[in-house]
C-alpha positions in Angstrom: -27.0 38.1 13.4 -24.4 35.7 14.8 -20.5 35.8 14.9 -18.3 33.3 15.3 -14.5 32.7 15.2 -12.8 29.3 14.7 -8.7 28.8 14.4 -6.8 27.2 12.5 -4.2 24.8 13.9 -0.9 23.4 13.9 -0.5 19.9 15.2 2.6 19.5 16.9 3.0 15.4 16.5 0.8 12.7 15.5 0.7 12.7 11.5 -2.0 10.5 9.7 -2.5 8.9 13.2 -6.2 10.8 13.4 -8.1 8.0 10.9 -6.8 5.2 12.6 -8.6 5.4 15.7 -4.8 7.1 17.4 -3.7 10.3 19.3 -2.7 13.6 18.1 -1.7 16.9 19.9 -2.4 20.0 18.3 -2.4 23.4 19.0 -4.9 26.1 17.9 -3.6 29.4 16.0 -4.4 33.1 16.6 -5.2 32.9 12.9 -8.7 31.9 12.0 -11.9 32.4 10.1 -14.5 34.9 11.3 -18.3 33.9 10.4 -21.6 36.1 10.1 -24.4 34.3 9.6 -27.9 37.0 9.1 -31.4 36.3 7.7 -31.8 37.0 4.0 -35.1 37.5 1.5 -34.4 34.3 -0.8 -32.1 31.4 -1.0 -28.6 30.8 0.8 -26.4 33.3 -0.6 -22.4 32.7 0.2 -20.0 35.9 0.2 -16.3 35.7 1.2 -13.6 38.4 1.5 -11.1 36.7 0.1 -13.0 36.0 -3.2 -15.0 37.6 -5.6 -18.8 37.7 -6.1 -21.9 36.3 -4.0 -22.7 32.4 -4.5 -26.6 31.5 -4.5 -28.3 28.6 -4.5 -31.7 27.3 -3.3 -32.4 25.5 -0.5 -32.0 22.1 -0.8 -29.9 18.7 0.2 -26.7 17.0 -0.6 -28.2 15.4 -3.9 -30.0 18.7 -5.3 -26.6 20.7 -4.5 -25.7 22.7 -8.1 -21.7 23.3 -9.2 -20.8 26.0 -6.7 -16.6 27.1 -6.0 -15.1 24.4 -4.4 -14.1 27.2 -1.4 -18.5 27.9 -0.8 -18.9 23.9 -0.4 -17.3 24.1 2.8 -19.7 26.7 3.7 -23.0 25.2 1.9 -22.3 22.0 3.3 -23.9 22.9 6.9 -26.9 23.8 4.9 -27.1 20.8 2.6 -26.7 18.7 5.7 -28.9 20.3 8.2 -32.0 20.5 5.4 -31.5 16.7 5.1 -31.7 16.1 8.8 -35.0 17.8 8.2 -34.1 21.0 9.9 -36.3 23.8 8.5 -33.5 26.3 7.3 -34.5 29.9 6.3 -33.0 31.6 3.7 -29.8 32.8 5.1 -26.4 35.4 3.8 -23.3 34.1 5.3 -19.9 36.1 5.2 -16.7 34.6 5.7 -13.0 36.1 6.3 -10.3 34.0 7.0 -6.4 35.1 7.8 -5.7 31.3 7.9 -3.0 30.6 4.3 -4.6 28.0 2.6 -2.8 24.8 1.0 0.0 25.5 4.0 -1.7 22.2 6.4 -2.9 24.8 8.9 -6.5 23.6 8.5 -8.2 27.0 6.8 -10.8 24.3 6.1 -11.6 23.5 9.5 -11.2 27.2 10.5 -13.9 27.8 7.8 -16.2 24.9 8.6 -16.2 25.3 12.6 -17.0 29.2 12.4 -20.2 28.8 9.9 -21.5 25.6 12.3 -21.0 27.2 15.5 -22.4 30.7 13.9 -25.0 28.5 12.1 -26.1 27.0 15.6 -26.4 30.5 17.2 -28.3 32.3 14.3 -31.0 29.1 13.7 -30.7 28.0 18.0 -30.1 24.6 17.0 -29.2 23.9 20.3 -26.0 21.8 19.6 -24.2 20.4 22.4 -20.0 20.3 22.0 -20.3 16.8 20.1 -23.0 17.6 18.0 -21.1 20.8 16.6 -17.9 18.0 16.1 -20.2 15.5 14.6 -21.7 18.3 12.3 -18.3 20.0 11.3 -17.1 16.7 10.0 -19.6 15.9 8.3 -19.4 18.9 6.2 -15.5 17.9 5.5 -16.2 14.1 4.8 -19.9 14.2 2.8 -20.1 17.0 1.9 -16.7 18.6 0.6 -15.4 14.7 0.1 -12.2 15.0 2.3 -11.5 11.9 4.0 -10.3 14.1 6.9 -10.0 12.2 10.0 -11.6 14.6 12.8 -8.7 16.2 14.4 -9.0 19.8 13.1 -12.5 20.0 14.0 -11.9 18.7 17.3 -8.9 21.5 18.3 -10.6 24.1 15.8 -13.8 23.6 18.4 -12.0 22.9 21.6 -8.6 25.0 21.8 -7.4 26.3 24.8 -5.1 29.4 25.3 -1.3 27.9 26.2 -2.4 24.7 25.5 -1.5 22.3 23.3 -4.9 19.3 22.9 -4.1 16.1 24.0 -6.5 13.9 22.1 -7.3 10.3 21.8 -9.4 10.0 18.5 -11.0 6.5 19.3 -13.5 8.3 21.4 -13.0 11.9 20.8 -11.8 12.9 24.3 -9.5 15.6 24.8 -7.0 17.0 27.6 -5.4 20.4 27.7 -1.9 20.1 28.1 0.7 23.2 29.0 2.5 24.5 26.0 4.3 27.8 27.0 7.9 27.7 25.0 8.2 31.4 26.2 8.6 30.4 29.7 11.7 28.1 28.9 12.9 30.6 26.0 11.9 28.6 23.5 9.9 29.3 19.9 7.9 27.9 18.0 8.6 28.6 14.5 6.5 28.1 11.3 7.8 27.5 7.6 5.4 27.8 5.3 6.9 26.4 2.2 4.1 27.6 0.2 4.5 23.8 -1.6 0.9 23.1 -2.6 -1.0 21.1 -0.3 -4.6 19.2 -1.0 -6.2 16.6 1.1 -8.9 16.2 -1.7 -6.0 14.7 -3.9 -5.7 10.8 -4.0 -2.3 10.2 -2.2 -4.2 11.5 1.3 -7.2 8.7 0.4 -4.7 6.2 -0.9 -2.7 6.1 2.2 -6.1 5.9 4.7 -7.1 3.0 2.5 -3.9 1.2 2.7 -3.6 1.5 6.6 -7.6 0.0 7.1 -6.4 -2.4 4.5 -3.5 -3.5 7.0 -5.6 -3.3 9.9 -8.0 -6.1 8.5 -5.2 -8.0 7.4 -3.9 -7.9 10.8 -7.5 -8.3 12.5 -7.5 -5.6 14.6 -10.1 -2.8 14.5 -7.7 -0.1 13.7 -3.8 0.5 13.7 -4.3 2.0 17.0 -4.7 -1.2 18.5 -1.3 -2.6 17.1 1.5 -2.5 19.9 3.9 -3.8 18.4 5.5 -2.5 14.8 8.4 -4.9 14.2 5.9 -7.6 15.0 3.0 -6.6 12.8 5.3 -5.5 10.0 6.5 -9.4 9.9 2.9 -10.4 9.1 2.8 -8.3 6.2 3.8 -9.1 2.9 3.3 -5.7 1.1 6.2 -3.4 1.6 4.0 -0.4 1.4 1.3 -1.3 4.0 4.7 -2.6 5.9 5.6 1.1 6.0 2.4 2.8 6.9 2.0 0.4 9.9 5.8 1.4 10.9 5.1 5.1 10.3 1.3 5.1 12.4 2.3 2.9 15.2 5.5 4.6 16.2 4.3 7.8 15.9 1.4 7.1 17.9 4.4 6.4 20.5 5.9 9.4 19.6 2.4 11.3 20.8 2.4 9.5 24.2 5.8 10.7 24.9 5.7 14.3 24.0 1.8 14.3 26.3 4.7 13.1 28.6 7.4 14.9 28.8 5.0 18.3 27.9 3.4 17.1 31.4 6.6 17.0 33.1 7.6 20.3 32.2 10.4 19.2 30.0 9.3 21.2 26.7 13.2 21.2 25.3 12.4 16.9 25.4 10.0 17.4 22.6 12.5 18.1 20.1 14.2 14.6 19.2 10.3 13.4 19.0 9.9 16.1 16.3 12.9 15.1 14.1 11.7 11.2 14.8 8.3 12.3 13.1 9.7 13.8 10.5 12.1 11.6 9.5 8.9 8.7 9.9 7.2 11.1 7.2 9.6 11.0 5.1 11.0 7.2 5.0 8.2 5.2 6.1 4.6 7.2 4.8 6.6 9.1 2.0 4.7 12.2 2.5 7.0 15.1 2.3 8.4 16.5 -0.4 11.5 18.2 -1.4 10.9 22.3 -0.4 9.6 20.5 3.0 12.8 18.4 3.4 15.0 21.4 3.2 12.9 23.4 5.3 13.4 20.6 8.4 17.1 19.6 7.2 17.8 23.8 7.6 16.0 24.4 11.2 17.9 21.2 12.5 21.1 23.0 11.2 20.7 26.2 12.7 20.3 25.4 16.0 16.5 24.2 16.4 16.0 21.1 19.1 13.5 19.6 16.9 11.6 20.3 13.4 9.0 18.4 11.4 6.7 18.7 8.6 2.9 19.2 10.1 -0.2 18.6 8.3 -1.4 16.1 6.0 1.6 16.1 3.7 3.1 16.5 -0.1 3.5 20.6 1.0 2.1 22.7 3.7 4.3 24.0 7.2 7.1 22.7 9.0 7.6 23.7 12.4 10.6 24.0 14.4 11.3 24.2 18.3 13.9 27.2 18.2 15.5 28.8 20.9 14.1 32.2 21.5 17.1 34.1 20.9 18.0 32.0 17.6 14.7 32.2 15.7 15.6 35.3 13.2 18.9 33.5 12.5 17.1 30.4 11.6 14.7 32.0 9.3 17.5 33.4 7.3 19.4 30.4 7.0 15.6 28.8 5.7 15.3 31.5 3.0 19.1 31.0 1.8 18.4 27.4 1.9 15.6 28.0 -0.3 17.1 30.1 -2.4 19.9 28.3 -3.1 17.4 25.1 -3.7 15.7 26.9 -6.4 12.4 26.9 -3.6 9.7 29.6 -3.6 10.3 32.0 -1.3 8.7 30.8 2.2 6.8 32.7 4.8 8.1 32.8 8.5 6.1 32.8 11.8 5.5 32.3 15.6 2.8 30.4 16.9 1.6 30.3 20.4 -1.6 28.3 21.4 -4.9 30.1 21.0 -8.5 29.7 22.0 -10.9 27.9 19.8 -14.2 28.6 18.8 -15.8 31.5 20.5 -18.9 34.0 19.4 -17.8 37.1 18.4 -19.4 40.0 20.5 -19.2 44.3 20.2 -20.4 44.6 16.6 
């Protein structure tokens, strides 16, 4: 039998940058998903603690795949891929327990996906190197869930370092560990999760990926990545929403470079205008927050945070706010009155450090 445990994340900045070829720098979570995977006597067979039943289904590829729960497809996937890559797979029972919220942009589905491939690897030896277990992992999330996700959560899911936020250029999927400790400079990171429903599957997510390779190949470069200059591309446009997503992906692609910056420079407190930047980017230019997420930034900003932003795909999830240490209970009051007052659900409060990524499970 083989164990593995994969994080969720929390990106810190670098929104909808992923798909289009830019930089991102997240942060994996203590929270995670824990996979077993263990020979069975017949089929694939899919249990999870946090619902109810066993799934079963029979060996077989992408285009044989029956109706299953929309939660097992992230776990099936793997084995609908690997058996169409002509890899022999045996029948197999895979459990799964995540603590990672789901819907809150904290990337339970990466958690869940990285944990059965890595545990998968183990358990059938399939020898995978680091960027075949990225390659896999997304492929699970793009063909075979149908998320147009655009590799990031994998990437920090697989590659997380303790203390560390990842640096990461998604062009060609290289990474670099840089030191985030807010401790040390008496700093917090806290989480809101607004409990606003959040789902990448829905068609505002694939709307806006479409619209920004649509302004790429009006502005003939290979991605928006390669545009430098916003004002400048944004005067070649004609449509006022491709005008924003442009705006919104090539500044905040800026804003990623400078927080790697100032992050290497020891000057953590810097990050904070680049937060409120991002978040105010979301909001104006990609139109991807939404109202309980507004507050929850607008509130954190208010009581004393140096920076806050939405994080996640957008339209719900988590913001995140750089609080001083000695602040951070007072600020998540003044979220809950703020909710409360707003007619919001109530929210849930946390710290986040950076954690390790994926790593077997041992002492069983």
């Amino acid at each position: 039998m083989a164990v593995w445990h994969a994080p969720g994340r929390i990106n810190l900045i670098g929104e909808h940058t992923d798909y289009n070829d830019g930089f991102v720098l997240p942060m994996a979570l203590p929270m995670g998903c824990t996979t077993s995977v263990e020979d069975a006597d017949d089929g694939w067979s899919v249990v999870s603690a946090q619902a109810s039943g066993t799934v079963t289904v029979a060996p077989s590829g992408l285009a044989d795949r029956e109706q299953v729960p929309e939660w097992a497809t992230y776990v099936l996937g793997a084995l609908w891929l690997l058996h169409d890559d002509g890899v022999d797979v045996p029948p197999l029972l895979i459990s799964v327990d995540s603590d990672v919220p789901t819907g809150a942009g904290l990337s339970s589905s990466a958690a869940l996906v990285c944990s059965v491939v890595c545990a998968l690897d183990e358990h059938l030896g399939l020898g995978l190197d680091p960027s075949g277990l990225l390659s896999l992992s997304r492929r699970v999330e793009n063909d075979a869930v149908g998320a147009p996700t655009g590799g990031m959560d994998q990437l920090v899911s697989l590659r997380g370092e303790v203390g560390h936020a990842l640096f990461c250029d998604m062009r060609d999927l290289t990474s670099e560990a840089v030191p985030f400790e807010p401790a040390a400079n008496g700093l917090t990171l806290l989480v809101v999760d607004t409990r606003a429903p959040h789902r990448l599957v829905d068609g505002e997510y694939a709307a806006r990926r479409r619209g920004c390779e649509e302004a790429a190949r009006l502005l003939g470069v290979r991605a928006l990545r390669d545009v430098t200059d916003a004002d400048e591309a944004v005067s070649r446009l004609d449509d006022e929403e491709l005008q924003r997503y442009v705006r919104h992906v090539v500044t905040e692609d800026a804003r990623v470079l400078a927080a790697v910056e100032v992050l290497r420079a020891g000057r953590i407190d810097a990050l904070g205008p680049l937060f409120t930047a991002s978040h105010a980017s979301m909001r104006d230019d990609f139109r991807i927050t939404v109202p309980d997420v507004d507050t929850a930034a607008e509130t954190l900003l208010a009581a004393g945070a140096l920076g806050s932003r939405m994080t996640g795909g957008g339209f719900g999830g988590c913001v995140i706010g750089l609080v001083p240490s000695d602040g951070v209970n007072a600020a998540g009051e003044a979220v809950r009155r703020a909710f409360a007052d707003a007619g919001h659900g109530e929210p849930a409060l946390f710290t986040a450090e950076a954690a390790a990524g994926a790593r077997a499970v041992t002492g069983l």
